[in-house]
Every structure is written in structure tokens, then in C-alpha cells.
Legacy VTK file of the C-alpha trace (Angstrom):
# vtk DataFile Version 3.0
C-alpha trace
ASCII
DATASET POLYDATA
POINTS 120 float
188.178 201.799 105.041
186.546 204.976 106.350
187.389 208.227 105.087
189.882 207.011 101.994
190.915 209.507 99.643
188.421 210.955 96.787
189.341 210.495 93.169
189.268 214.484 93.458
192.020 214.086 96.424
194.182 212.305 94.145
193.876 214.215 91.254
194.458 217.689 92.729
197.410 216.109 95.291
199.106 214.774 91.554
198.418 217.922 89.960
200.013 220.252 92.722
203.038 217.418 92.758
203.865 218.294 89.455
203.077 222.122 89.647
199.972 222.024 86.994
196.844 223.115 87.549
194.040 221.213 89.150
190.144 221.448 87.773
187.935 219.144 86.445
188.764 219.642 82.417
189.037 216.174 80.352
193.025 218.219 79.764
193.918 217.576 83.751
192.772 214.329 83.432
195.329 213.643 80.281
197.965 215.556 82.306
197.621 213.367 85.203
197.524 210.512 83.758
200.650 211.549 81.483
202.587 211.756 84.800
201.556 208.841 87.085
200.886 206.189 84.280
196.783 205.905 84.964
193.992 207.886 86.238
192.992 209.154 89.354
190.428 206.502 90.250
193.199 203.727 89.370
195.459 205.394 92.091
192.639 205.521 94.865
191.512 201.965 94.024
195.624 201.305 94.656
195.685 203.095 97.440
192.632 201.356 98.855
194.053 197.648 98.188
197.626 198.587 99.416
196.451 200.072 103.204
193.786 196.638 103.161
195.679 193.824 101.984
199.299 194.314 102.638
201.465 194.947 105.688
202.392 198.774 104.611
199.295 200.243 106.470
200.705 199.752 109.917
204.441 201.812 108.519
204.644 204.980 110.415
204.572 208.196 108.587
202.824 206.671 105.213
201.274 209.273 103.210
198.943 209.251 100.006
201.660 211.663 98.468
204.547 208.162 98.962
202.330 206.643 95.938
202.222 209.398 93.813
206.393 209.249 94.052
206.667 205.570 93.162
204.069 205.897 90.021
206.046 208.748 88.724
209.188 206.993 89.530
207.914 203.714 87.351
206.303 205.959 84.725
209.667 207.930 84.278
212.332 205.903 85.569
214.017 209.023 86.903
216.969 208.924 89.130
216.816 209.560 92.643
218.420 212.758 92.041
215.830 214.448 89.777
212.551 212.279 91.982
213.687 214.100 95.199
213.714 217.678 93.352
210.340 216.358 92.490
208.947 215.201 95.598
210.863 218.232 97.466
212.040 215.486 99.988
215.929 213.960 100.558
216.886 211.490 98.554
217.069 209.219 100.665
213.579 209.649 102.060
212.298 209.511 98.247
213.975 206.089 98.058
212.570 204.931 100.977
209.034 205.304 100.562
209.350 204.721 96.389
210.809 200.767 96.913
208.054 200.550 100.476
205.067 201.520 97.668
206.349 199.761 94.531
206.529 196.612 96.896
203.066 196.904 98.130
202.114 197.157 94.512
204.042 194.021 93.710
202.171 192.090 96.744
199.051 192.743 95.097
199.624 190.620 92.332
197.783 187.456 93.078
194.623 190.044 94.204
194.506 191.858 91.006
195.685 189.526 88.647
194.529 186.381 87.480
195.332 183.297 85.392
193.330 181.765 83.443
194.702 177.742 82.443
193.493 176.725 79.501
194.557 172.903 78.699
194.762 171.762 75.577
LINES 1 121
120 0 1 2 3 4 5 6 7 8 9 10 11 12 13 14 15 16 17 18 19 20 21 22 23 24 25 26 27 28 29 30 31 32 33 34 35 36 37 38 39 40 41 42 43 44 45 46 47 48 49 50 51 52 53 54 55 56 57 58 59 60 61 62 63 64 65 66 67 68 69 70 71 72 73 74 75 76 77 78 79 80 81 82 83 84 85 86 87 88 89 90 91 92 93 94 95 96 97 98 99 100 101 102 103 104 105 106 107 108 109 110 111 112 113 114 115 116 117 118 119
């Protein structure tokens, strides 16, 4: 899809979520990954398959930010509560767009994972 999201993007967007600093440094990296559960490029290669292969792209109002929620959210396991002081949004709207994402993510499954039958 045109004009996606850079690694860079993602990084600095998780970064500035989670009030830390956002440069290049193999420490931002660690610190980004240490919140979202994998790296910047994972997240934009996520972000690519989940607005190409499932129905979310058409939802109104999606943002790259709704993906950053539900990775923290299934990193930390944090209730709504302490998300949505987080994300800076209701909790209700943090719900929303958390269980929309992790979803997507789940509908991915037979693109990004595969079985390999061995018989015996």
C-alpha cells in the first residue's frame, strides 16, 4: 500500500506513547521493544498485513497509534483503567480499538503461520 508507515514512524509514535525519548540508539530500540513485545519493523510489517488482508482497513477512524494500544495491552495485560491513562483516550474508546486490533492480529494466523505435517 502506498505511503505505509516507516519503521522510524513506528518507533518514534511508540516512543512518544510511552513518554521516552526517540533517536536512533541500539537503547530506544530495547526500550521499544520492552513495551510493545517486538521491534519496530515487526509492528509496520503488522500494520501492513492487517490494513491488506483483513476487513479492519475499511473501520472509520483507524489509526497506527490503535496498534500500539493492543501490543502494549498483550505485552502488559494492564487493565483498562491504567491502558486509557496510557493511551490518554476513554476507556471505553481504548477497549474498542484494543479487541478491533488484537482481532485483526488473530485473523492473520493462517497468513503468518504455518504447519508443517510430518507423518510418521
Amino acid at each position: 500500500m502506498a505511503n505505509e508507515p516507516t519503521e522510524r514512524y513506528w518507533s518514534d509514535l511508540g516512543l512518544s506513547l510511552v513518554n521516552r525519548p526517540s533517536n536512533d540508539s541500539d537503547h530506544s530500540k530495547r526500550v521499544f521493544k520492552s513495551h510493545y513485545g517486538c521491534s519496530a519493523v515487526v509492528v509496520m510489517k503488522c500494520w501492513s498485513l492487517i490494513r491488506s488482508l483483513t476487513l479492519i482497513s475499511s473501520v472509520k477512524g483507524l489509526k497506527p497509534c490503535h496498534l500500539l494500544w493492543a501490543l502494549l495491552f498483550l505485552k502488559a495485560y494492564q487493565t483498562e483503567m491504567v491502558l486509557s491513562s496510557t493511551t490518554k483516550a476513554s476507556e471505553k474508546c481504548t477497549r474498542k480499538w484494543v479487541w478491533l486490533i488484537i482481532e485483526a492480529i488473530a485473523a492473520l494466523e493462517d497468513h503468518v503461520v504455518s504447519i508443517c505435517l510430518i507423518s510418521m
